[in-house]
LUMMIRO-301169 format. One line per 3 residues: their letters; for each residue x, y, z of C-alpha. Coordinates in steps of 0.25 Angstrom, whole numbers. Each point is the difference from the previous one (the first is absolute). Layout:
residues N
A> X/Y/Z  ...
***
This chain:
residues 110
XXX> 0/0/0  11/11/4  7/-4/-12
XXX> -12/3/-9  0/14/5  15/0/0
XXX> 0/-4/-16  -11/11/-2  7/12/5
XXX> 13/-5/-7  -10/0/-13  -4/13/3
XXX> 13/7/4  5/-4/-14  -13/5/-7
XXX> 2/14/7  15/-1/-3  -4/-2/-16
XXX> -10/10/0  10/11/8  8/-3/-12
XXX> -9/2/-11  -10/10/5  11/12/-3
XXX> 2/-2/-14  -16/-1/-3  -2/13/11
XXX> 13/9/-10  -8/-4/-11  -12/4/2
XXX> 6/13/3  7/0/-12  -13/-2/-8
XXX> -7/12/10  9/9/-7  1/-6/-15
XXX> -14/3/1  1/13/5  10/4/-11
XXX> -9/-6/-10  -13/9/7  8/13/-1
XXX> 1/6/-14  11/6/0  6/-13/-1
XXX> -4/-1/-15  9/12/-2  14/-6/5
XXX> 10/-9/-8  -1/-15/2  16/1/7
XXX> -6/9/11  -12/-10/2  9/-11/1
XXX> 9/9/11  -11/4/8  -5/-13/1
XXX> 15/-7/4  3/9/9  -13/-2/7
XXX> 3/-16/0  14/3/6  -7/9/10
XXX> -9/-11/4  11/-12/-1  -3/-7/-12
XXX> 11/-5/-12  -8/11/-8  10/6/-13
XXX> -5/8/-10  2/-9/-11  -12/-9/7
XXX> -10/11/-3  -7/0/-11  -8/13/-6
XXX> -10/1/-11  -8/11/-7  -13/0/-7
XXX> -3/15/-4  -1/8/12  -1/-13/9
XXX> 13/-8/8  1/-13/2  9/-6/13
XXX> 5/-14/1  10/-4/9  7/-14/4
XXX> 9/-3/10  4/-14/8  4/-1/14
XXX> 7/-11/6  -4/-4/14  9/-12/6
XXX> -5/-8/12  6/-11/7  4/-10/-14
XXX> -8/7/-8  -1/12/-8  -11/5/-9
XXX> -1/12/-10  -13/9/1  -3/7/-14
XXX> -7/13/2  -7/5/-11  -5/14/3
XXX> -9/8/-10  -9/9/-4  -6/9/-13
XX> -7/12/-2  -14/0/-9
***
């Protein structure tokens, strides 16, 4: 019986220790999407070149700790509409085992 709950916390303890882990990585990009959306929302976006875009948004990605380079984003333009893509991996190791998470971060105007 004590070892039943003994096993269960054991399996809990490494639950919570996988999900500190990766909870960060998914919390950063959501940030990171906050504000891709917001640069796609504001129109004075649809104005600047394509290399400040991509700027903008790695330096916000390094700000917030993520292998974010310019070279990852991607900028489109359809007339007076801009079009943000943006993939990134991050490499999270745990005790043996390591895993790549691909964030895909977007967002278009109308």
């Amino acid at each position: 019986m004590i070892l039943r709950k003994i096993a269960g916390v054991l399996v809990l303890l490494i639950l919570a220790s996988i999900g500190a882990l990766l909870v960060p990585p998914y919390i950063q990009n959501w940030k990171l999407q906050r504000y891709v959306n917001g640069l796609v929302d504001d129109p004075g976006t649809a104005s600047q070149p394509s290399e400040v875009i991509q700027k903008e948004i790695a330096a916000r990605g390094e700000a917030l700790g993520l292998p974010l380079h310019a070279g990852d984003v991607q900028v489109s333009r359809a007339e007076n509409s801009v079009r943000i893509d943006v993939l990134y991996i991050v490499h999270v190791d745990f005790a043996g085992y390591s895993v790549d998470l691909h964030f895909r971060p977007a967002a278009g105007s109308n």
